[in-house]
C-alpha positions as CSV (number, residue, x, y, z in Angstrom):
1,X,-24.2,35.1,-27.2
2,X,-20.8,36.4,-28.8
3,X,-17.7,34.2,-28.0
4,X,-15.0,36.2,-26.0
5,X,-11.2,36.1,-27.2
6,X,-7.7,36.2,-26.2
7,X,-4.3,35.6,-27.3
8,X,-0.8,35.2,-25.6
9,X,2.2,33.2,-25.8
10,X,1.3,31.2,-23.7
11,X,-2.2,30.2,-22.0
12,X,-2.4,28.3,-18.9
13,X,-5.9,26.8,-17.3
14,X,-5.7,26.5,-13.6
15,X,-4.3,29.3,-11.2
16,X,-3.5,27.3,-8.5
17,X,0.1,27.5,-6.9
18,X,1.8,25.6,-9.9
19,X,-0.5,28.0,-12.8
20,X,0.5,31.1,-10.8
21,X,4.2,30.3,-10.8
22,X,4.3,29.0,-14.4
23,X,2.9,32.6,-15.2
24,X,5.3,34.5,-12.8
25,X,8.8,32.4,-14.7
26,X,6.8,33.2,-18.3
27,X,7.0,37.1,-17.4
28,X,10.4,36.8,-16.6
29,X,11.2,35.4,-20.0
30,X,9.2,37.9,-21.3
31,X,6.5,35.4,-22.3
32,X,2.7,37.2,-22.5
33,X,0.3,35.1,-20.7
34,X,-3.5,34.6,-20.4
35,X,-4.0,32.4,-17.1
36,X,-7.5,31.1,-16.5
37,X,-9.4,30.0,-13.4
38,X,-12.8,28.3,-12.6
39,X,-12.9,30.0,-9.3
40,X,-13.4,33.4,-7.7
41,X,-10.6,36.4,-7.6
42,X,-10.6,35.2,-3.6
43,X,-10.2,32.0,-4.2
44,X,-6.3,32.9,-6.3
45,X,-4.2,29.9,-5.8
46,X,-6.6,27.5,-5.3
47,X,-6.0,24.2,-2.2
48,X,-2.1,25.8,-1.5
49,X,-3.5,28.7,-0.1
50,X,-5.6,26.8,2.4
51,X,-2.6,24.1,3.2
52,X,-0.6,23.7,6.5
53,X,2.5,24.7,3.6
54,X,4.8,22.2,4.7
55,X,7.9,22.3,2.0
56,X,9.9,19.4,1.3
57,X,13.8,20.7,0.3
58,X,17.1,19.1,0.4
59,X,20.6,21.3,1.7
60,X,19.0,24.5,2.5
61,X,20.3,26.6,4.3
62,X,18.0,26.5,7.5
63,X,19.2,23.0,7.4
64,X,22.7,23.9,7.4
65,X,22.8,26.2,10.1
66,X,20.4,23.5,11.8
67,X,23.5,21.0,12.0
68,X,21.2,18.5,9.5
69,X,23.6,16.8,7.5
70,X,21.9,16.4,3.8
71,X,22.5,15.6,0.4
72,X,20.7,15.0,-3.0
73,X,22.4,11.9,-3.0
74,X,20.6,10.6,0.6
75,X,17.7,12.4,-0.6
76,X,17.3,10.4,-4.1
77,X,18.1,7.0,-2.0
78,X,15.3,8.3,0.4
79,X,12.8,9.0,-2.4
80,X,13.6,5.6,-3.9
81,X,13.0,3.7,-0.8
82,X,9.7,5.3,-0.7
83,X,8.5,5.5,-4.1
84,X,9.2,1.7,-5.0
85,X,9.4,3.0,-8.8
86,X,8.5,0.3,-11.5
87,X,10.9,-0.7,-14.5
88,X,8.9,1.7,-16.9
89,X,8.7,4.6,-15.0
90,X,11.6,6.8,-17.2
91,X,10.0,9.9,-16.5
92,X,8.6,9.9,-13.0
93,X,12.2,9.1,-11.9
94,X,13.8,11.8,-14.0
95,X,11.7,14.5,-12.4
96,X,11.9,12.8,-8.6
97,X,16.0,12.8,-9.0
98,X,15.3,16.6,-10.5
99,X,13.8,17.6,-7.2
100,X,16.4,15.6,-5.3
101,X,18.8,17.4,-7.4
102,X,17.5,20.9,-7.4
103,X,15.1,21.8,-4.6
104,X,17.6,24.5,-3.0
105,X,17.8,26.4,-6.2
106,X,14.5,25.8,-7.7
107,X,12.4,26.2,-4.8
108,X,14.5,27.5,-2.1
109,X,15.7,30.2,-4.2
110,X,12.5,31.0,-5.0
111,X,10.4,31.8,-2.2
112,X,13.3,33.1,-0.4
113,X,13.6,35.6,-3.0
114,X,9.5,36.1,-2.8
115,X,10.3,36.7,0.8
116,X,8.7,33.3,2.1
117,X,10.7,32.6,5.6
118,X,10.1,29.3,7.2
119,X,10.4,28.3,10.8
120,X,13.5,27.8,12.3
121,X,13.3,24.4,13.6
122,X,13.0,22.3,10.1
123,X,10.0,19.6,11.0
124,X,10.9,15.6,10.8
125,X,8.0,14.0,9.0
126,X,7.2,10.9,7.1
127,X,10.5,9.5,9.3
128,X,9.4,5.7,8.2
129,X,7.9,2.5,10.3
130,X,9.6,-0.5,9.0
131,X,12.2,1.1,7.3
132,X,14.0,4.3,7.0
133,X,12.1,7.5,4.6
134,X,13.1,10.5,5.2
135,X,16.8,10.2,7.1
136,X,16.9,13.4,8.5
137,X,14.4,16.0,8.9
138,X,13.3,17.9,5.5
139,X,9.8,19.3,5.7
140,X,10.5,23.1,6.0
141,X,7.5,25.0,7.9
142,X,6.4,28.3,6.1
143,X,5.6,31.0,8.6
144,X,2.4,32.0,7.7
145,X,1.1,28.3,6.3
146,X,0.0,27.9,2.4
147,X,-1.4,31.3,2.8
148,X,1.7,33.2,3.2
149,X,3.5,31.1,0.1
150,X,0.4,32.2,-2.4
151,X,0.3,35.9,-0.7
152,X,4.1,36.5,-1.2
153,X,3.7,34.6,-4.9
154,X,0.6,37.0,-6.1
155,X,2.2,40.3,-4.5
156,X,5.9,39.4,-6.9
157,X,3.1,38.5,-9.8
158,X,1.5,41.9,-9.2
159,X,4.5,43.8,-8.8
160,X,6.7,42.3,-11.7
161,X,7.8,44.7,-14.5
162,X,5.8,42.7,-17.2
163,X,2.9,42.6,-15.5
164,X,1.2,44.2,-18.1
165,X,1.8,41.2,-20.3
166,X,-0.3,39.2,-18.2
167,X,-4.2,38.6,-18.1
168,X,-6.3,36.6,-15.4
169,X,-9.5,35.6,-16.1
170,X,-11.9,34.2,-13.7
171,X,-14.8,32.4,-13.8
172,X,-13.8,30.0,-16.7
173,X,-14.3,27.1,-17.4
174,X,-12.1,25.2,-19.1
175,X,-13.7,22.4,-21.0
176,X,-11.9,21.7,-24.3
177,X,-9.0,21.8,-26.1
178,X,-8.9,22.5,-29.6
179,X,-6.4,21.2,-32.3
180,X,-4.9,22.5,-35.4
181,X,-2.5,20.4,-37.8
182,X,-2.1,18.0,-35.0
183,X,-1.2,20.8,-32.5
184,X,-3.1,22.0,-29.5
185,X,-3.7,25.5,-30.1
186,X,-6.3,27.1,-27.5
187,X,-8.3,26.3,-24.8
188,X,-12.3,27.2,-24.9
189,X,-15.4,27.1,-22.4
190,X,-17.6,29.1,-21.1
191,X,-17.8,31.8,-18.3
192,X,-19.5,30.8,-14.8
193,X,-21.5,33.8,-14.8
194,X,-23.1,33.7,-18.0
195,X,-22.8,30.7,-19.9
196,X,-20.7,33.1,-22.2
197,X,-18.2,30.8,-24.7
198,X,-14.9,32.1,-24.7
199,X,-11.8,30.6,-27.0
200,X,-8.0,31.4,-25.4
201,X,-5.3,31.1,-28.0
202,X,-1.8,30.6,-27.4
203,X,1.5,29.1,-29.0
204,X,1.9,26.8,-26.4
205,X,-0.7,25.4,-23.8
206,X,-0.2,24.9,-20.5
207,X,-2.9,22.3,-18.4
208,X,-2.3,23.1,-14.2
209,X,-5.8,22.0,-13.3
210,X,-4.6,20.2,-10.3
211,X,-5.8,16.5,-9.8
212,X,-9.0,14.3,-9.5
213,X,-9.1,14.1,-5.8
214,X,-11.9,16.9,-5.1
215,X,-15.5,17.1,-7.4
216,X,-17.6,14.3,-6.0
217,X,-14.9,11.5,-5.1
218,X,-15.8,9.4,-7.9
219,X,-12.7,9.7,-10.3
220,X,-11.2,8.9,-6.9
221,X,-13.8,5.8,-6.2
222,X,-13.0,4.4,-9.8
223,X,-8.9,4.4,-9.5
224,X,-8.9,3.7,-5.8
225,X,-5.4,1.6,-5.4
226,X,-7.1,-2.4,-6.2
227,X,-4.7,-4.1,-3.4
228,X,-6.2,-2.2,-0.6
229,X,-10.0,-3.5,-1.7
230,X,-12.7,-1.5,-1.8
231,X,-12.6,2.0,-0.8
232,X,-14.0,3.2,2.4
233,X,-17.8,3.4,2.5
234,X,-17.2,7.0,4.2
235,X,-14.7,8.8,2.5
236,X,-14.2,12.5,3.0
237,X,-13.1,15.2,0.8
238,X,-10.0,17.1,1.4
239,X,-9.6,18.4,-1.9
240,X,-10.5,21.1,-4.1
241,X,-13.9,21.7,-5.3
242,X,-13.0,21.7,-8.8
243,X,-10.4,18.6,-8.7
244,X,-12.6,16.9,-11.4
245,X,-10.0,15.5,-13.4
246,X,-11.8,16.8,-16.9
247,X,-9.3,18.5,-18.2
248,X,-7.4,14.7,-17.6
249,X,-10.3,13.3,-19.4
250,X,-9.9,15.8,-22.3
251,X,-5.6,15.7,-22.4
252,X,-6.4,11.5,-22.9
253,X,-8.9,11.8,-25.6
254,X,-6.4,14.0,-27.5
255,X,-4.3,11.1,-27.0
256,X,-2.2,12.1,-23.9
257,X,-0.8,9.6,-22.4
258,X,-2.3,9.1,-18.1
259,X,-0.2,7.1,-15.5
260,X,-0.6,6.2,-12.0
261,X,-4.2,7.2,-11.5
262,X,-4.6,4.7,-8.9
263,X,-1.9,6.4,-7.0
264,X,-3.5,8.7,-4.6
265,X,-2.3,10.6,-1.1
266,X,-4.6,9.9,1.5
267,X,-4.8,10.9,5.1
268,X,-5.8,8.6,7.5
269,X,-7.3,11.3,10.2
270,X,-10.1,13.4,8.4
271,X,-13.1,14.7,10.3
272,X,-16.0,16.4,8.8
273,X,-15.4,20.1,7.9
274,X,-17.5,22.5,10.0
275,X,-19.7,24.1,7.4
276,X,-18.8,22.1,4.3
277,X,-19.4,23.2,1.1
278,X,-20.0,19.6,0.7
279,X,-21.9,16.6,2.6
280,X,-18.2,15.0,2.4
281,X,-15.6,17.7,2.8
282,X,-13.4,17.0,5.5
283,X,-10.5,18.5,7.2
284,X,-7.2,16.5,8.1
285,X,-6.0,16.0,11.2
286,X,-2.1,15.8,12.3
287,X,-2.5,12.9,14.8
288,X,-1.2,13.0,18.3
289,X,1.1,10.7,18.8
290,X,0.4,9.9,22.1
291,X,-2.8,9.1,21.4
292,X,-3.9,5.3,20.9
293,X,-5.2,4.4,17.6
294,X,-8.1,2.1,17.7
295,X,-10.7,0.4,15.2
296,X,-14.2,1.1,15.3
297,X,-14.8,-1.9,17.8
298,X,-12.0,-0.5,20.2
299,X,-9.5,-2.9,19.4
300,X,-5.9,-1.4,19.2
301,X,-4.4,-1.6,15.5
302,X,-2.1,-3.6,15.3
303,X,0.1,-5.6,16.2
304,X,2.3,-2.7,15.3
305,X,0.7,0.3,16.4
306,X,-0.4,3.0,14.2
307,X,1.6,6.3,15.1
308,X,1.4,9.5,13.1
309,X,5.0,11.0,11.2
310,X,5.8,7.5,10.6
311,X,4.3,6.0,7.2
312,X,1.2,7.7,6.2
313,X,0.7,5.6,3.4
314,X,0.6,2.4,5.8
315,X,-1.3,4.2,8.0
316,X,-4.1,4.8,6.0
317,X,-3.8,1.2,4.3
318,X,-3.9,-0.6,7.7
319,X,-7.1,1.1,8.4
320,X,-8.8,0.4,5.4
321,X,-8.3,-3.3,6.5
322,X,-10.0,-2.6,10.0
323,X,-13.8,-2.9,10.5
324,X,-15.8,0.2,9.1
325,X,-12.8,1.1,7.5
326,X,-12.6,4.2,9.8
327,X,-10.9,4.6,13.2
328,X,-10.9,6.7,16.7
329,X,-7.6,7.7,18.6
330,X,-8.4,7.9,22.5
331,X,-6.3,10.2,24.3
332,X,-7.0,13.2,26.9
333,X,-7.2,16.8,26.7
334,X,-3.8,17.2,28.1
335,X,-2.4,15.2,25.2
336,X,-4.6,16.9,22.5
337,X,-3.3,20.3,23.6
338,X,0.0,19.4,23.6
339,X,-0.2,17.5,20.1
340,X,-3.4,18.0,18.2
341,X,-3.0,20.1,15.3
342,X,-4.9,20.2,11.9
343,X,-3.4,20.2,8.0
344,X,-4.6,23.4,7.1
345,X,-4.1,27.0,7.5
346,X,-7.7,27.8,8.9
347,X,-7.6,26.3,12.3
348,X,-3.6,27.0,13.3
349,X,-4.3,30.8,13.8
350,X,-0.7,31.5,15.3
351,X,0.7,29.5,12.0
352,X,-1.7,31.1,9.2
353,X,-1.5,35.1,10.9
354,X,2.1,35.4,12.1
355,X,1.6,35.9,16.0
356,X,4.9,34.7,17.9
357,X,3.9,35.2,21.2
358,X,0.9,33.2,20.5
359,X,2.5,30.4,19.3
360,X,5.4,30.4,21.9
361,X,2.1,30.3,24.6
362,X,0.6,27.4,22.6
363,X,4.1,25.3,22.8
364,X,3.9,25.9,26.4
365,X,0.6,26.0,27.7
366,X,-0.7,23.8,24.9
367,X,-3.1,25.1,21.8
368,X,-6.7,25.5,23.9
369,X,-8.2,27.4,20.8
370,X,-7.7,24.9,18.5
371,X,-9.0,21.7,20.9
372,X,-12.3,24.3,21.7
373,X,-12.9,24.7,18.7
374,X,-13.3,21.6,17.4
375,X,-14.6,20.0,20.7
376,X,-17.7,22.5,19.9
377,X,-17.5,22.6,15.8
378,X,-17.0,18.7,15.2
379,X,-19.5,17.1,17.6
380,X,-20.1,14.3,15.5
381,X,-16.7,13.0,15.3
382,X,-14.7,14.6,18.9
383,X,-16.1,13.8,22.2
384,X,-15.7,14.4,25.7
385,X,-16.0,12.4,29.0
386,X,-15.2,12.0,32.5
387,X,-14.7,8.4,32.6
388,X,-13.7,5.3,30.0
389,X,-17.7,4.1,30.8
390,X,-19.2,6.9,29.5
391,X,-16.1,7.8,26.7
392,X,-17.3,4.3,24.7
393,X,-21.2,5.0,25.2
394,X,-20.4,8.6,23.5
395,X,-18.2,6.4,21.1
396,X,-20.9,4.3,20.4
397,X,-23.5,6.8,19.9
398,X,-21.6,7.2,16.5
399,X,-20.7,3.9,15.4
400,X,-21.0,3.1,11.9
401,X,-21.8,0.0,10.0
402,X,-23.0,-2.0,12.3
403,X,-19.8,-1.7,14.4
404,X,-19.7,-1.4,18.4
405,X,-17.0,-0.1,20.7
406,X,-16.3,-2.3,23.4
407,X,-15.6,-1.1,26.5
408,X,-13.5,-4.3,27.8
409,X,-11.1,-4.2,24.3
410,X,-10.9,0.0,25.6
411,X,-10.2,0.0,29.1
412,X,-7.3,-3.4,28.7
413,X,-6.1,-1.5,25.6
414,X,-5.9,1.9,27.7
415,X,-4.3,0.3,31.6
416,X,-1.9,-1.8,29.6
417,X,-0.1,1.4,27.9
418,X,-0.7,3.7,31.0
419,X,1.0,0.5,33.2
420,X,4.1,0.7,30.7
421,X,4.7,4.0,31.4
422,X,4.4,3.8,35.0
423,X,7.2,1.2,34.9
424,X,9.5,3.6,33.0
425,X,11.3,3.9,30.1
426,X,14.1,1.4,30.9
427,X,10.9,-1.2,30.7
428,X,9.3,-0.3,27.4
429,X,8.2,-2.8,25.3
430,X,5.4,-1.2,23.3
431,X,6.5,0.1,20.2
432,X,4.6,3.5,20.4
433,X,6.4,4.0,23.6
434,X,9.7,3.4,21.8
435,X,8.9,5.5,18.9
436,X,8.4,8.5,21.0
437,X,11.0,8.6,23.1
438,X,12.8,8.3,19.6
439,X,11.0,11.6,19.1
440,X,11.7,12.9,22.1
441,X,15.6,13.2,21.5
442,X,14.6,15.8,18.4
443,X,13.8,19.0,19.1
444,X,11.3,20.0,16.6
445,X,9.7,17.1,17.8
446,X,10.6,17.6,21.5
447,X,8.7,20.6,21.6
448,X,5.4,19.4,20.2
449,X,4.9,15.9,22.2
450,X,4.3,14.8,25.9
451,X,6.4,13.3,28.1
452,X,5.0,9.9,28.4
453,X,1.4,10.9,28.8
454,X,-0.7,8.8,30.7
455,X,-4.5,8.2,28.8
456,X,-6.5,8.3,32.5
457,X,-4.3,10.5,34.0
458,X,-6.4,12.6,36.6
459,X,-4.5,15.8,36.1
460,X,-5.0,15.3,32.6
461,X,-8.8,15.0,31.8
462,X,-10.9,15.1,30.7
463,X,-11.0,12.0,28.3
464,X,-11.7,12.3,24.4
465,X,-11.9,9.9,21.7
466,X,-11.9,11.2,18.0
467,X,-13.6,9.7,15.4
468,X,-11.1,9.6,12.1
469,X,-12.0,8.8,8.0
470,X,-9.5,8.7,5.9
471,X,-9.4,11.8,3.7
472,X,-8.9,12.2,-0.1
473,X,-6.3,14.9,-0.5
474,X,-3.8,14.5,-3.7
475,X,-3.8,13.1,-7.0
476,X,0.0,11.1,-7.3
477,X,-0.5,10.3,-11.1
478,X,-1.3,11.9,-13.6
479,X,-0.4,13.1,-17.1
480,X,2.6,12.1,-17.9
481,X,5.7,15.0,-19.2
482,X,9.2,14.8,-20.2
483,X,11.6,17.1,-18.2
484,X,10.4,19.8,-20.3
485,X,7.0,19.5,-19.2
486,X,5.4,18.4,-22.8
487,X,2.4,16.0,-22.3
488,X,3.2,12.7,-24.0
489,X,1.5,10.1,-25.6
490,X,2.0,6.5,-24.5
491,X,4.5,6.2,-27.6
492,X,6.8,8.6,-25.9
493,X,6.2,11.4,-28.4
494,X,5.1,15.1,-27.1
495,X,2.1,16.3,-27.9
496,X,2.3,19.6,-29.9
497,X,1.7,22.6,-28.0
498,X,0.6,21.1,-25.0
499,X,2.3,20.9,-21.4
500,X,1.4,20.3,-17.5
501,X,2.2,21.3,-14.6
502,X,1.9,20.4,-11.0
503,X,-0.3,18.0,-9.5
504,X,-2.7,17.0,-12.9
505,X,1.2,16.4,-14.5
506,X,1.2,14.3,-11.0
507,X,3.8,16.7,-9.9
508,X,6.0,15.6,-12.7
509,X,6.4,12.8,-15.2
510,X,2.9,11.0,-14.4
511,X,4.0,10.1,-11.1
512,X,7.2,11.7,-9.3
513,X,5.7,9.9,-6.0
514,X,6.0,6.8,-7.3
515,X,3.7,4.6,-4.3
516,X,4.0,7.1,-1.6
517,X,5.2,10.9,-0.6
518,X,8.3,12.2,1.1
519,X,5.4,14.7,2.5
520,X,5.9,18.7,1.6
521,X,6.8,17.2,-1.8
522,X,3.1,18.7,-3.1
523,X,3.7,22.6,-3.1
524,X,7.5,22.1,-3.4
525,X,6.6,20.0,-6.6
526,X,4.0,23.2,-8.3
527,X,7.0,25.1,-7.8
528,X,9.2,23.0,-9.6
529,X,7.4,21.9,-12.4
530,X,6.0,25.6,-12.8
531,X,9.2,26.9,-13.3
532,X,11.0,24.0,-15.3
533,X,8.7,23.9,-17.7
534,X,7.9,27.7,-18.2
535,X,12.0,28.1,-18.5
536,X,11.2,25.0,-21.5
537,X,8.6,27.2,-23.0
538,X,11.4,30.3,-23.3
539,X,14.2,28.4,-24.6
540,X,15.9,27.6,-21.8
541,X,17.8,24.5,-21.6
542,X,17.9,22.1,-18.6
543,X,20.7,20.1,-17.6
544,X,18.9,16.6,-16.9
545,X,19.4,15.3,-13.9
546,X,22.1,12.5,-13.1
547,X,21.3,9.2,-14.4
548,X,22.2,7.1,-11.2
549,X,20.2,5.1,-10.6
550,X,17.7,5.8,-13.2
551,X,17.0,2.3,-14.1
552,X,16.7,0.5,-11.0
């Protein structure tokens, strides 16, 4: 079978958000470009066009005109606080203070100018449990979810006036990289159709095959994070199909230098995905936060309770500590209306397809399609009941591991925060309690919590537990770059011809997350290192970042 060519400048494997915004800065520099993809011409953009498309940026100016008071300065201390950086990590900080830095004019800028619009309330996530995170509220809502960033993205690839310089190719495998004189010159596979070999040749490389988070969870088995024990005997898949890591595996054996690979984002509230592609693929769950969050033998977790925009880092490590390393929140239908949403564009149909009036009925009358839907698609892990009694028997009906609900642990659990609130607030002692009426006084979160929802509330049933796995969703480590994007080798030296971008460069440096994420950090990151290092790649010179705190 004859090996297919071609040439460019520049060659990039992956067209996921980071690949396609690489090629979109390249054009403008005037940079021709072969991009390759593994995947279907549908399938353009690859897990950001199926995210929520929460976007973490600091001093925008929907922030501004918000009254939120922010800074890169407060940012960078906020990134710090949550990253706990290590004494070697040089280059995972210099990117982190980058985005700190220049998120308004390197993001912002840029979907603004592709016509993204976000909603107008900017969303308060990741806020912190024992200690501050985010300060003030930073995760920027696109109008239209992950879909709309890639849409507007591809339509300002199609249209731009160098378009011609650049081809796609799908259906390609990427599965080598060849070297010249100690440079990497081209990348080679074979097509998914045919088995066809194909060689791409460019003067500079660029890797954006995202991380090791999808393919069959094992990469993700074999670097799970060693102080949390072993990794949960269920663990779903919220990742891309073809987040292998081989193209990690190939960058190493060149002699690439890979960081923080037990460093991974998990979520801890993953049900099993309706029609999965796979046994394992899950979809995440945004937690109500007036739910309570119980192990699988009905205790509550605790003795803090677990409560979602908090700390989703200790979240998910407190429940890997827990029996059956999986969980269930019990709540009612009033409260899963109100507050149940899902981390994806599929399910939050107002979000995804624009529709105003919908979404101004859902914030007032509470999202019914979403709740029917998975009530009746997700039987396995959502049910329904008219009283606690038969709640735990449905509950039990899907225990795992030789775990068992108990009914007594349920019901004290369950009067004991419904007796709080019928005290008052001036009596609250439980700390989920306190953190929501802390939520309360915001109104992004006002609008999107109850009002001190009872659990057996008659006006409020019918009752429903949800069963929740945590969910493998991001790779935080990776291959590690300098601030121009050039893979290194442990030595600190580049290696010729060769760069990364996005989540396989672990968003920057090896590791810009450091232990934990900021949240919205993950399509805001593709963007950045996209553009930072295709600007590298045309000459352009980047002012590096401010070296405060830099050694910490």
């Amino acid at each position: 079978m004859a090996e297919r060519t071609y040439q460019a400048d520049v060659v990039i494997a992956g067209a996921g958000l980071a690949g396609i915004v690489t090629a979109y800065e390249l054009l403008d520099h005037g940079k021709s470009v072969v991009l390759l993809d593994k995947d279907v011409p549908e399938k353009l953009g690859g897990l950001a066009k199926e995210s929520f498309g929460g976007v973490h940026m600091i001093d925008t100016p929907l922030q501004r005109r918000s009254g939120i008071r922010d800074s890169p300065e407060l940012a960078w201390k906020d990134w710090q606080e949550c990253a706990h950086f290590g004494p070697g990590d040089r280059w995972p900080r210099a990117w982190a203070r980058l985005y700190c830095e220049r998120s308004a004019a390197y993001i912002w800028d840029f979907l603004a100018q592709k016509r993204v619009t976000f909603l107008p309330i900017v969303n308060w996530v990741e806020r912190g449990l024992f200690r501050p995170l985010n300060t003030v509220p930073r995760w920027h809502v696109t109008w239209g979810t992950g879909w709309e960033i890639v849409t507007r993205v591809l339509a300002a690839l199609d249209a731009h006036p160098s378009r011609g310089k650049l081809q796609i190719h799908f259906g390609h495998e990427v599965n080598a990289i060849e070297m010249t004189g100690g440079r990497a010159v081209a990348f080679s596979g074979r097509t998914m159709s045919d088995g066809a070999p194909y060689t791409a040749r460019g003067e500079q490389l660029v890797v954006a095959s995202g991380g090791i988070c999808g393919g069959d969870l094992s990469k993700v088995r074999a670097n799970w994070y060693a102080p949390w024990g072993e990794a949960p005997r269920v663990l779903l898949n919220g990742a891309h199909d073809y987040g292998d890591g081989l193209l990690h595996d190939r960058v190493q054996a060149l002699g690439g230098n890979l960081t923080h690979m037990d460093k991974q984002w998990h979520y801890p509230a993953g049900i099993h995905k309706p029609g999965g592609r796979r046994p394992d693929d899950g979809i995440s769950l945004v937690p109500p936060r007036s739910a309570l969050w119980m192990n699988a033998n009905g205790e509550r977790i605790g003795p803090t309770p677990l409560v979602s925009y908090t700390d989703t880092r200790f979240l998910v490590e407190q429940i890997c500590k827990e029996p059956g390393q999986y969980s269930w929140q019990v709540l009612n239908r009033k409260i899963a209306l109100k507050e149940l949403g899902v981390s994806g564009c599929d399910y939050m149909t107002a979000f995804r397809h624009k529709k105003k009036l919908l979404l101004a009925r859902q914030l007032l009358f509470g999202n019914r399609e979403l709740v029917d839907r998975l009530v009746a698609e997700c039987p396995d892990d959502v049910v329904v009941a008219g009283s606690l009694p038969e709640l735990v028997d449905r509950m039990n009906e899907r225990s795992l591991h030789g775990c068992k609900v108990d009914l007594a642990a349920v019901e004290h659990h369950v009067r004991e925060y419904d007796d709080q609130i019928d005290r008052g607030p001036a009596y609250y002692n439980d700390d989920q309690l306190r953190r929501i009426t802390v939520y309360m006084s915001y109104r992004g979160d006002k609008v999107r919590t109850c009002n001190f929802q009872k659990i057996l509330d008659p006006k409020a049933m019918p009752l429903m537990a949800i069963r929740e796995f945590i969910l493998s969703r991001k790779s935080l480590g990776g291959i590690q770059t300098d601030l121009e994007g050039r893979v290194l080798r442990p030595d600190g030296s580049p290696l010729d011809g060769l760069r990364a971008v996005g989540e396989c460069a672990g968003f920057g440096g090896g590791g810009i997350h450091g232990l934990g994420s900021l949240e919205g950090t993950f399509l805001g990151g593709c963007v950045l290192t996209g553009r930072v290092t295709a600007q590298a790649i045309a000459g352009k010179t980047l002012r590096a970042p401010s070296n405060e705190g830099a050694h910490r």
